[in-house]
C-alpha positions in Angstrom: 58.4 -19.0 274.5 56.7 -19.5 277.7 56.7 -23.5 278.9 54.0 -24.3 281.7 55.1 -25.2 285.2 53.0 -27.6 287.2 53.1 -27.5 290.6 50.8 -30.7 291.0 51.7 -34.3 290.8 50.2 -35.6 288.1 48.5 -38.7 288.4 49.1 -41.8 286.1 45.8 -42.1 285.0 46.0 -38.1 283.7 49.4 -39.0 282.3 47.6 -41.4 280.2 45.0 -39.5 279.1 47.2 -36.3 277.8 49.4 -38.9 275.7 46.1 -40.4 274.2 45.1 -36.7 273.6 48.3 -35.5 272.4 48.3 -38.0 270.0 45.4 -37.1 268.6 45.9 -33.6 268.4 48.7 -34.7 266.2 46.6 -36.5 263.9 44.3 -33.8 263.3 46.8 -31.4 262.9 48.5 -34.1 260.5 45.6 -34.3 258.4 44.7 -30.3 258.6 48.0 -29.9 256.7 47.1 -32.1 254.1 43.3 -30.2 253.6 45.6 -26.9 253.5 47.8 -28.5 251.1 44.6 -30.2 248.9 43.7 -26.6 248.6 46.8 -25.2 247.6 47.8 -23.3 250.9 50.2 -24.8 253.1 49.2 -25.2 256.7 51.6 -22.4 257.5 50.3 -19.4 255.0 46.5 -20.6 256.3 47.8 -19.6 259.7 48.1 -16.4 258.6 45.7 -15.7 256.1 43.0 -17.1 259.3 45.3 -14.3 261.5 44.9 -11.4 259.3 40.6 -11.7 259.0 40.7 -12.0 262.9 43.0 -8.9 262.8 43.0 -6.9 259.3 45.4 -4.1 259.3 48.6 -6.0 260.9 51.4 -6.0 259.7 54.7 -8.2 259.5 55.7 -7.6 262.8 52.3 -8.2 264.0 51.9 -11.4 262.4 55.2 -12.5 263.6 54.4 -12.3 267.3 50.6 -14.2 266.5 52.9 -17.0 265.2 55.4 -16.8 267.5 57.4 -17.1 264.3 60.6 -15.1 262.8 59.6 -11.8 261.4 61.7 -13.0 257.9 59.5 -16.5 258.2 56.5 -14.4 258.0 58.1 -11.6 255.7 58.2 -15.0 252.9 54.6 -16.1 253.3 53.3 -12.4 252.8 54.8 -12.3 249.8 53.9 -15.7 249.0 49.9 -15.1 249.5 50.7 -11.4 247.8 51.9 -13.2 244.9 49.0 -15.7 244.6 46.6 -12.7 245.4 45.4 -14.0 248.5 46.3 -10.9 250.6 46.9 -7.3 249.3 48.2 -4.1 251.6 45.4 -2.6 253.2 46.1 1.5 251.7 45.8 3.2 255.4 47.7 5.8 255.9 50.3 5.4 259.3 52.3 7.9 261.1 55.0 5.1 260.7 55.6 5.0 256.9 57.7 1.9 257.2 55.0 0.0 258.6 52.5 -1.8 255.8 49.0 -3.3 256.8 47.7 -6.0 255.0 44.4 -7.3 254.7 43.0 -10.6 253.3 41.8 -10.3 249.3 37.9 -11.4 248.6 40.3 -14.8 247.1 41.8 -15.2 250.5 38.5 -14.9 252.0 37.2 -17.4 249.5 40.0 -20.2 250.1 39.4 -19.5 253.9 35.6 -20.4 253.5 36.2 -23.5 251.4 38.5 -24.8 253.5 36.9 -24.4 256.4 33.3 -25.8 254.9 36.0 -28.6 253.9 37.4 -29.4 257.6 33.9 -29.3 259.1 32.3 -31.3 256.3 34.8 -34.3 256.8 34.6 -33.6 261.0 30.4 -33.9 260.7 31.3 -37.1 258.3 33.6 -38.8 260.7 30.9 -38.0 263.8 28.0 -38.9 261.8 29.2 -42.3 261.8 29.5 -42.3 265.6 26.4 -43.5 268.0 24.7 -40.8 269.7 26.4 -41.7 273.2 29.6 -41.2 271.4 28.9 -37.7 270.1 27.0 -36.5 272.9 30.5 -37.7 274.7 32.9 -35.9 272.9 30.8 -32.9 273.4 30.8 -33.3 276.7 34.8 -33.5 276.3 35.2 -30.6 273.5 32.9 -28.5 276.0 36.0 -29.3 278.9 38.7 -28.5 277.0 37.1 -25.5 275.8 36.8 -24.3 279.8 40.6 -24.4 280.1 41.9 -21.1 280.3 45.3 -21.6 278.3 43.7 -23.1 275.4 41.4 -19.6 274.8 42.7 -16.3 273.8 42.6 -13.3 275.4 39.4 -11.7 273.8 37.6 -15.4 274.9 38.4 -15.1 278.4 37.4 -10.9 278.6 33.9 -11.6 276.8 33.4 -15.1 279.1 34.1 -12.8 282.5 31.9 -9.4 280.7 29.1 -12.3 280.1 29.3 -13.0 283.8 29.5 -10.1 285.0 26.3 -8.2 283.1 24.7 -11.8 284.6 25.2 -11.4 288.1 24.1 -7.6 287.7 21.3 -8.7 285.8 20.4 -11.4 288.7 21.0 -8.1 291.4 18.0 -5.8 289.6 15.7 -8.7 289.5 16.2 -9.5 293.3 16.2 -6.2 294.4 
């Protein structure tokens, strides 16, 4: 595991401000595992049922290095979402017979879909309630966070910089 090293002093005020958002990260994570568990999924098998629709076809190994978790840790929760019929070995044929790809059942997808209609049904609840200064604020803030780099995979970063790129071609053939 890979732990940032900040070669800036950090000021007081920023200090502040990452403790106020840490603890709500904490929160919201707190009360995510509660909506998995409401559902019937712990936090930890939703982790991977939401990893294998973003990739179907992986496999133990695979899923094990998404998680940054113990290839036996993840070994238990496939068979744990096998069992409750929530993801099911994908049938592909590999070079490597040893290795198994699974894929997420039309139940997995289903339990991914409520509980996501359930997360953002509750969000839009709590920011309904806000003024509009307030919402228009924290989408001012979610729109920030969203520009850090570390917080957006791979695939994010290659489709932002692709976007950019065809746009500065684009902008080329129309001066030219």
């Amino acid at each position: 595991m890979a732990f940032w090293r900040w070669e800036a002093q950090v000021r007081p005020e920023e200090s502040d401000l990452a403790h106020r958002l840490q603890r709500l990260v904490i929160r919201l994570n707190r009360e995510l595992r509660w909506e998995s568990a409401e559902i019937g999924v712990s936090s930890a098998d939703a982790m991977v049922l939401f990893d294998l629709r973003r990739h179907p076809g992986a496999g133990v190994s695979d899923l094990a290095g998404m998680g940054q978790v113990a290839r036996s840790v993840i070994s238990e929760r496939v068979k744990r979402l096998e069992a409750a019929g929530l993801i099911a070995r994908d049938g592909v044929e590999r070079a490597d017979l040893r290795r198994v790809g699974l894929a997420v059942t039309a139940a997995g997808h289903a339990v991914l879909t409520r509980m996501a209609r359930i997360r953002r049904d509750r969000i839009a609840a709590r920011l309904a309630a806000l003024s509009p200064d307030d919402r228009h604020a924290i989408e001012n803030a979610v729109d920030a966070l969203d520009r850090l780099p570390q917080w957006r995979s791979a695939a994010e970063l290659a489709a932002d910089a692709e976007r950019h790129a065809d746009g500065e071609a684009s902008l080329r053939t129309t001066t030219m």
